[in-house]
C-alpha positions as CSV (number, residue, x, y, z in Angstrom):
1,X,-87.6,-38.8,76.3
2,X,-91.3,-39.3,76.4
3,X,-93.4,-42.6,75.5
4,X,-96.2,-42.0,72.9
5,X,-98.6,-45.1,71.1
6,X,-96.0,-45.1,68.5
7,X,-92.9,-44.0,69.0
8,X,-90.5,-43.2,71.4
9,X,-90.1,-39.4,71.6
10,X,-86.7,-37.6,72.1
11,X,-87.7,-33.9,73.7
12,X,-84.9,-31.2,73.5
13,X,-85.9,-28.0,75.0
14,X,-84.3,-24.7,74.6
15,X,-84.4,-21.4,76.6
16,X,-83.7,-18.4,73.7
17,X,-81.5,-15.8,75.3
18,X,-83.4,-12.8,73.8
19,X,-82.0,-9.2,74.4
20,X,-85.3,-8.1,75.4
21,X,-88.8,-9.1,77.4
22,X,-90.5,-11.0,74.1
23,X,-93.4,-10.8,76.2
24,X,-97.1,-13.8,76.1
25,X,-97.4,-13.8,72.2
26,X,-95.5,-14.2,69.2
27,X,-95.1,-16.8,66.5
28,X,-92.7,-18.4,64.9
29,X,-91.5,-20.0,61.3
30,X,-88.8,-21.7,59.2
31,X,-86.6,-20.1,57.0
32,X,-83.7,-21.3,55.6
33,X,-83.6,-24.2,57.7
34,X,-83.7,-22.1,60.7
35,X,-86.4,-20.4,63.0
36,X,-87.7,-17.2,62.3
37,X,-88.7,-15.8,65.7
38,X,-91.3,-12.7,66.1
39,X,-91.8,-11.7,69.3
40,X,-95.1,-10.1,71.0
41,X,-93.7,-6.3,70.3
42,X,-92.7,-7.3,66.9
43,X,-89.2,-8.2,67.0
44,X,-87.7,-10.6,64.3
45,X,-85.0,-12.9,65.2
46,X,-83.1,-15.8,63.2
47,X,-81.9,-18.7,65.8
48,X,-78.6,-20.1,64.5
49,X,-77.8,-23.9,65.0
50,X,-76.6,-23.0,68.6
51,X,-80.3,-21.6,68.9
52,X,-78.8,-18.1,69.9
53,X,-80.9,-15.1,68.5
54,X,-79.6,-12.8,65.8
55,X,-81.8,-9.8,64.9
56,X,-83.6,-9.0,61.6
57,X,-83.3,-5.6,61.2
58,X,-86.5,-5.0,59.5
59,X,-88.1,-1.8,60.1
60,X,-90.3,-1.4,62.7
61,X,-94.5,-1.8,62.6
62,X,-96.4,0.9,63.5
63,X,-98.6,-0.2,66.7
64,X,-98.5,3.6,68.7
65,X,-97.8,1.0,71.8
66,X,-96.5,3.6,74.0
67,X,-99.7,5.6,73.3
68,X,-101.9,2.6,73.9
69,X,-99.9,2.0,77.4
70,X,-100.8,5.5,78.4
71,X,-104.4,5.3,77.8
72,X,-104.8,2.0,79.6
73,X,-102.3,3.7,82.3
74,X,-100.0,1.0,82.1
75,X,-102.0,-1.9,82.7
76,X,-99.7,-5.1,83.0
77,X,-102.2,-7.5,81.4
78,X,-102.8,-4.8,78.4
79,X,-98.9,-4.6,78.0
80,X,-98.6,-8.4,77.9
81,X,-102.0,-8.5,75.7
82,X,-100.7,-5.6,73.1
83,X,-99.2,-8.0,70.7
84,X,-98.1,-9.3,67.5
85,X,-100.2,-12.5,67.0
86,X,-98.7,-14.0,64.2
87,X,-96.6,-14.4,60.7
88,X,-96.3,-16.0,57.5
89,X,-93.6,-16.3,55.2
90,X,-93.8,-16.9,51.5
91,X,-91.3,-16.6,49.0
92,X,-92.2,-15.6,45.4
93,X,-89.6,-14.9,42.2
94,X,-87.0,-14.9,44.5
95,X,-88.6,-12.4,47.0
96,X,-89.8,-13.1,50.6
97,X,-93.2,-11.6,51.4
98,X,-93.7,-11.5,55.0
99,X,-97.1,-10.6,56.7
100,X,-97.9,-10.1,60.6
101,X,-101.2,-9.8,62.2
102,X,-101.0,-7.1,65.1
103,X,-102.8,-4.7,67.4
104,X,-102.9,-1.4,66.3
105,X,-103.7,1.6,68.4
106,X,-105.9,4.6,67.1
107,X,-104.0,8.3,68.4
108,X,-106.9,9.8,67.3
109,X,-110.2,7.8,68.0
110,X,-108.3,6.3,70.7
111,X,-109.7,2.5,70.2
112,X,-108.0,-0.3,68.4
113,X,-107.9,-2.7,65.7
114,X,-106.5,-5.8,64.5
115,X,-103.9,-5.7,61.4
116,X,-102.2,-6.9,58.6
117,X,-99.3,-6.1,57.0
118,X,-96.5,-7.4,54.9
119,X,-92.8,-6.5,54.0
120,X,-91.1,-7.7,50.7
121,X,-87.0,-8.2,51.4
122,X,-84.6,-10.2,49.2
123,X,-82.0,-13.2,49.7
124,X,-79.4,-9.8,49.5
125,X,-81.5,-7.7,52.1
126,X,-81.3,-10.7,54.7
127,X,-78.0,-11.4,54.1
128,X,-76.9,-7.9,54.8
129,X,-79.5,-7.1,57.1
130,X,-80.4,-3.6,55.0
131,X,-84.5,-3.7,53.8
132,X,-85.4,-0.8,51.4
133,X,-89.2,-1.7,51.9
134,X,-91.8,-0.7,54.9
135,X,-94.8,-2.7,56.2
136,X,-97.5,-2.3,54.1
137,X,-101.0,-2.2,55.7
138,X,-103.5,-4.8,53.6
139,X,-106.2,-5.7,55.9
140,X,-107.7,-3.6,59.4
141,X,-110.7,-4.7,61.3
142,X,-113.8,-2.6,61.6
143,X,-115.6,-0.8,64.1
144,X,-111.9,0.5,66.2
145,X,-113.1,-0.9,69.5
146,X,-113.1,1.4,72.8
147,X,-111.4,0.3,75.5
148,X,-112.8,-1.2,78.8
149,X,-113.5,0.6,82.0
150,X,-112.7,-0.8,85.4
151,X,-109.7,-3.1,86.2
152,X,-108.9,-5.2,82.6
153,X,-109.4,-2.5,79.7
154,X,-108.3,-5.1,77.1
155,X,-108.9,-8.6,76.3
156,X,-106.1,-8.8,73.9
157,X,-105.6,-12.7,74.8
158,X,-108.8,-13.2,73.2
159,X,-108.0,-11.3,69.6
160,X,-107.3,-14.6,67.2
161,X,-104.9,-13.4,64.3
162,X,-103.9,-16.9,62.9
163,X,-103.4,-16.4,59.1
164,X,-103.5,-19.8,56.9
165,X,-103.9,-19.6,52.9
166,X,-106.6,-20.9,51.1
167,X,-104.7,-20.4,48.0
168,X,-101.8,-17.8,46.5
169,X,-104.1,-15.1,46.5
170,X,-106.1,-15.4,49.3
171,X,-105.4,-15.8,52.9
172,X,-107.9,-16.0,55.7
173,X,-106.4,-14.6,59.3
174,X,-109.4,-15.5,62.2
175,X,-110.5,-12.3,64.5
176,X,-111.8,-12.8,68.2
177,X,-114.0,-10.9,69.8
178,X,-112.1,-9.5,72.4
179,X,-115.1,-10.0,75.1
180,X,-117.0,-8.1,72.9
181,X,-119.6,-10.9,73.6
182,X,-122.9,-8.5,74.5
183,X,-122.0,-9.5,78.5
184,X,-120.9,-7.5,81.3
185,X,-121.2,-4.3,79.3
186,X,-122.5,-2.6,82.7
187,X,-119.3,-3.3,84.2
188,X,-117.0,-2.6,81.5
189,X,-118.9,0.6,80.1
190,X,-121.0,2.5,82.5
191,X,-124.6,0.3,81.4
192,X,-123.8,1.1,77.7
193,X,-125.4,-1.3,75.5
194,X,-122.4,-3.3,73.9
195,X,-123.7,-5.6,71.6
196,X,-122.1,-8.8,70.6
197,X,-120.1,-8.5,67.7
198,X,-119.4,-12.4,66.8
199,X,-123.2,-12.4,65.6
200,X,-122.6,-8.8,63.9
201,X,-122.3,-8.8,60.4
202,X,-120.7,-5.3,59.9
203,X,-118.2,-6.2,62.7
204,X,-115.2,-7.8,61.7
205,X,-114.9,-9.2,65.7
206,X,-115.7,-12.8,65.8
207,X,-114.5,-14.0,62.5
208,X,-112.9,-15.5,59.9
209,X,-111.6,-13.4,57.2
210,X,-110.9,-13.8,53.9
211,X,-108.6,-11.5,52.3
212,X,-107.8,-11.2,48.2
213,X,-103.7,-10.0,48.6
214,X,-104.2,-8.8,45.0
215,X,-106.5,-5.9,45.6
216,X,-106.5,-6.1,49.6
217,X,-110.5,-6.8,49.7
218,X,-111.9,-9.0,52.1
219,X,-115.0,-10.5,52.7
220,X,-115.8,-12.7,56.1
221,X,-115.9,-16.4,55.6
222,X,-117.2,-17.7,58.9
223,X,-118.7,-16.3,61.9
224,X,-119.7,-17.0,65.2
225,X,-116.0,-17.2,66.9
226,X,-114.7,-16.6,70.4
227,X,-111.3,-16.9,70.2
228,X,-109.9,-18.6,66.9
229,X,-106.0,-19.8,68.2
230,X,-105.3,-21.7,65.9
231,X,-106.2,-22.1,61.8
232,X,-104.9,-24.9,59.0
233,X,-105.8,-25.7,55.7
234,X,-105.4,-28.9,54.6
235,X,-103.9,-30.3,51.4
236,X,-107.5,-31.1,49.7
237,X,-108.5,-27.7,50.7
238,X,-110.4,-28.3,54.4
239,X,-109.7,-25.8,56.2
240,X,-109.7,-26.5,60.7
241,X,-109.1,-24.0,63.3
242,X,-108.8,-23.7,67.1
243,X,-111.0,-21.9,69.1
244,X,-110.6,-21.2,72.9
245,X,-114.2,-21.4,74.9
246,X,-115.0,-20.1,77.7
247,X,-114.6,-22.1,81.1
248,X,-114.8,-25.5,79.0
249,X,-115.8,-25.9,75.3
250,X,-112.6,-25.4,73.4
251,X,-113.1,-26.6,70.7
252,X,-111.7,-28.0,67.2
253,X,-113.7,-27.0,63.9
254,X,-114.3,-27.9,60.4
255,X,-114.7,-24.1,59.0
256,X,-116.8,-23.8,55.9
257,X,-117.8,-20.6,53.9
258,X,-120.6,-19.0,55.5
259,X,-120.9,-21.0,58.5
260,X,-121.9,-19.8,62.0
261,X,-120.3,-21.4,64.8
262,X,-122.6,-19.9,67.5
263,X,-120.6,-18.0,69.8
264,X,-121.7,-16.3,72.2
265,X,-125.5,-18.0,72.0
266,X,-124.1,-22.0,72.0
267,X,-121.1,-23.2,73.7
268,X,-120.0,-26.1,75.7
269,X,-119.0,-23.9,77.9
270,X,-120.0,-22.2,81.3
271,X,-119.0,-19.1,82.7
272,X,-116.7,-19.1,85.6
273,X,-118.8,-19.1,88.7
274,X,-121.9,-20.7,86.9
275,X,-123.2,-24.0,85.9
276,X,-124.9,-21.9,82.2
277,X,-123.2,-19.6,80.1
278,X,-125.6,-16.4,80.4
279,X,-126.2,-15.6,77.0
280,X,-126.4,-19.5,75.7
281,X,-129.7,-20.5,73.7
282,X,-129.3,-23.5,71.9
283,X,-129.3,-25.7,74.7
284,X,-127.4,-28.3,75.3
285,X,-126.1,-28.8,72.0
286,X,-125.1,-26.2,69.1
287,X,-128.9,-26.6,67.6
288,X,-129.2,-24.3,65.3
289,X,-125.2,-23.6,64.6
290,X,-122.3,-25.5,63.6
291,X,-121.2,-28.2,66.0
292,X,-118.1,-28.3,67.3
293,X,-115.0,-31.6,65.8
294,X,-114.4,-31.9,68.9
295,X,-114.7,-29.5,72.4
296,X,-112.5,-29.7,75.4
297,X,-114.0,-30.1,78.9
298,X,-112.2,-28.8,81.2
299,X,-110.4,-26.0,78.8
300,X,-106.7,-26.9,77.8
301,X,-106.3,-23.4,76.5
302,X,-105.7,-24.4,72.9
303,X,-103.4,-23.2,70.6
304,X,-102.1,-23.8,66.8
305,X,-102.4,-26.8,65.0
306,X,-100.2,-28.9,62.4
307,X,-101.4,-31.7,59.8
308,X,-98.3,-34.1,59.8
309,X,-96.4,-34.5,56.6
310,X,-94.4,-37.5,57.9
311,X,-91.0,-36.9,56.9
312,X,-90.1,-38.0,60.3
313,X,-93.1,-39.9,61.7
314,X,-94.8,-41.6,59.0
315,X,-97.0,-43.0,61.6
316,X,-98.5,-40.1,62.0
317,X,-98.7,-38.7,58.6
318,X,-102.1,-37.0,58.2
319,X,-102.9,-36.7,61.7
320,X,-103.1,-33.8,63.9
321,X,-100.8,-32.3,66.0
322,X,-102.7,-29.6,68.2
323,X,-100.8,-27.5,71.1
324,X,-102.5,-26.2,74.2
325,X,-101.5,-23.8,76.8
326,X,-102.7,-24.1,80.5
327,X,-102.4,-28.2,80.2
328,X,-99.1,-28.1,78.4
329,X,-99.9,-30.8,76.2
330,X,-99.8,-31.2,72.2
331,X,-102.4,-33.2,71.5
332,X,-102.1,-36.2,69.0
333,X,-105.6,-36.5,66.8
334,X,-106.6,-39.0,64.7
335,X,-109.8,-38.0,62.5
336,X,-112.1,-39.5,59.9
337,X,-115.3,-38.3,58.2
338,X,-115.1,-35.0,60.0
339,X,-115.1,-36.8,62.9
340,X,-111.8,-37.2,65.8
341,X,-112.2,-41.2,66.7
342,X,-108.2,-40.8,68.8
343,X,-106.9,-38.0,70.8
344,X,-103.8,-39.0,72.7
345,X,-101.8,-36.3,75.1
346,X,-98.1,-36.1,75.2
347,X,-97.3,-34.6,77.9
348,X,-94.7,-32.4,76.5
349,X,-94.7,-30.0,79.4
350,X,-94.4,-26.5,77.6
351,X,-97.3,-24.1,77.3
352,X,-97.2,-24.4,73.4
353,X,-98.3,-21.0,71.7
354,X,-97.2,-22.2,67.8
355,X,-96.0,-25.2,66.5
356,X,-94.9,-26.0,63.2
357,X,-92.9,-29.3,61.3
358,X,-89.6,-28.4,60.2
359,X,-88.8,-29.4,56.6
360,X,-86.4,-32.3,58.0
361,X,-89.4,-33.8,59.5
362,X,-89.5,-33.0,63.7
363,X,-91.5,-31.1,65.2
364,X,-90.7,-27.3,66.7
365,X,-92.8,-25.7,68.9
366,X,-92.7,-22.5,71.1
367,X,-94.1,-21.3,74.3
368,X,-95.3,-17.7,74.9
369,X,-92.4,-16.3,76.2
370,X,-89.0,-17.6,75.2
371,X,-88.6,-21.5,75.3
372,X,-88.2,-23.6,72.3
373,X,-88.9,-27.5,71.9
374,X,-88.1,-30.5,69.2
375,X,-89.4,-33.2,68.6
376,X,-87.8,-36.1,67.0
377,X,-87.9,-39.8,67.6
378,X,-85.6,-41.6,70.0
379,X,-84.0,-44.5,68.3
């Protein structure tokens, strides 16, 4: 059990026995009262009240990983980086529509890309584990980005993909900019000049984008990201998202159409090493872009974020429920007028990757590999 300011938390934790390596990403969601596991090489598993996996036979998304581990000769960071990012689940006239955000791997140009894609199955196709349809590709990001020389050739941990919808049509999935930040391009590319692509209008890196489902167009919303972890939108339409800084300055934003958040040229953040961040000119402050709800000194390595119903926890109705990584906390929020006036740390001990409140009101979340936690209150 754990004490919080108003309740008296009961903490189950679970360790998934999955038939394979599910890897430092995935996500996770509900589905008929159950959870809907998709690992980090795109594996789909439904947890039964025991919590014991049972695979979704869903045909498999085209990444060309085994291609991408041979160009990066088998890196073990690119392997763990190489990943599905995350999923969303709708059901319309009595069809599930499933989408995934992943990297994809370019045979040819031999650079990558962040995806989208989504599967349509039935209530008959899950019950007998048989799907007639194939992913469907709806959204890729532009320019295919080279790898890196020397000894990290991908920054896969720092690729975004959170998908939240802004209404039935139109989903927004966030895009990081995979150190494509205009520093250290000596280093990583022989002194070729790579530019930073958060600032770059015709880059897709850095993002927020907004894509129509009807006609698969998109357009970007926001710019000026690192590393967009997490992404909600809220009942009356705000939409918030999660954004990982450098050493220091994660941070929690208010996202609006058009806005620029700054990165890489303001941050609360320094690099490691350094008492600036190198490319920083706005001071101490954001002057000039978007300031930050809130920013995290030192970095919890943020994650996903929930706005509580309060099926469970009526105290918290409203408030935020925001997961981090490296301090294995989810942090409670309270926040008015744009502005977070409570943040209280449970110290749930899990690095939480997703989180998510289950339609009988606790509170799920997953780390990145393959341990499972609820939340409910101890009466």
């Amino acid at each position: 059990s754990l004490s919080s300011n108003f309740y008296n938390l009961e903490i189950k934790k679970y360790v998934i026995d999955f038939p394979e390596d599910v890897g430092l990403y995935g996500a996770f969601t509900e589905l008929k009262e159950s959870i809907l596991w998709a690992t980090s090489q795109a594996n789909f598993y439904l947890l039964d009240k025991d919590k014991k996996p049972n695979k979704i036979a869903l045909p498999a998304i085209t990444t060309h990983r085994d291609s991408f581990l041979a160009a990066t000769d088998d890196d073990f960071l690119a392997d763990r980086f190489f990943a599905l990012k995350d999923i969303s689940l709708l059901k319309k006239q009595g069809f599930y529509i499933f989408y995934a955000s992943y990297h994809y791997w370019n045979d040819e140009k031999q650079c990558f890309t962040v995806r989208l894609s989504k599967i349509t199955f039935s209530d008959n196709e899950l019950n007998n584990n048989n799907f007639s349809d194939n992913w469907n590709k709806i959204y890729e990001s532009s320019p295919c980005l080279p790898l890196f020389e020397g000894d990290e050739p991908f920054k896969g941990d720092e690729a975004g993909g959170r998908i939240a919808w802004i209404t039935d049509k139109k989903l927004l999935l966030t895009i990081g900019h995979h150190e494509f930040s205009g520093l250290n391009a000596e280093q990583h590319f022989s002194g070729q000049d790579i530019h930073d692509h958060a600032q770059d209008k015709s880059s897709s890196y850095g993002k927020i984008i907004e894509i129509n489902i009807d006609d698969n167009s998109s357009s970007i919303y926001s710019l000026g990201h690192r590393n967009p972890q997490g992404l909600l939108v809220l009942n009356n339409g705000t939409i918030l998202s999660t954004e990982h800084g450098p050493k220091g300055g994660d941070e929690l934003n208010i996202i609006t159409k058009g806005g620029n958040y700054g990165w890489p040229l303001a941050t609360y953040g320094t690099q490691y090493g350094e008492l600036k961040w190198p490319t920083a000119i706005a001071g101490s402050f954001h002057n000039g872009y978007i300031e930050p709800m809130y920013a995290w000194v030192p970095s919890i390595a943020v994650s996903n974020l929930i706005s509580v119903k309060g099926k469970m926890f009526e105290k918290w109705k409203g408030d935020l429920l925001i997961g981090s990584m490296r301090a294995r906390n989810i942090y409670h929020i309270k926040y008015k007028n744009g502005r977070v006036i409570y943040s209280e740390p449970l110290a749930v001990d899990l690095d939480v990757r997703d989180i998510m409140e289950m339609n009988n009101g606790t509170i799920a979340a997953m780390n990145r590999r393959s341990e499972l936690m609820i939340i409910s209150i101890n009466n």
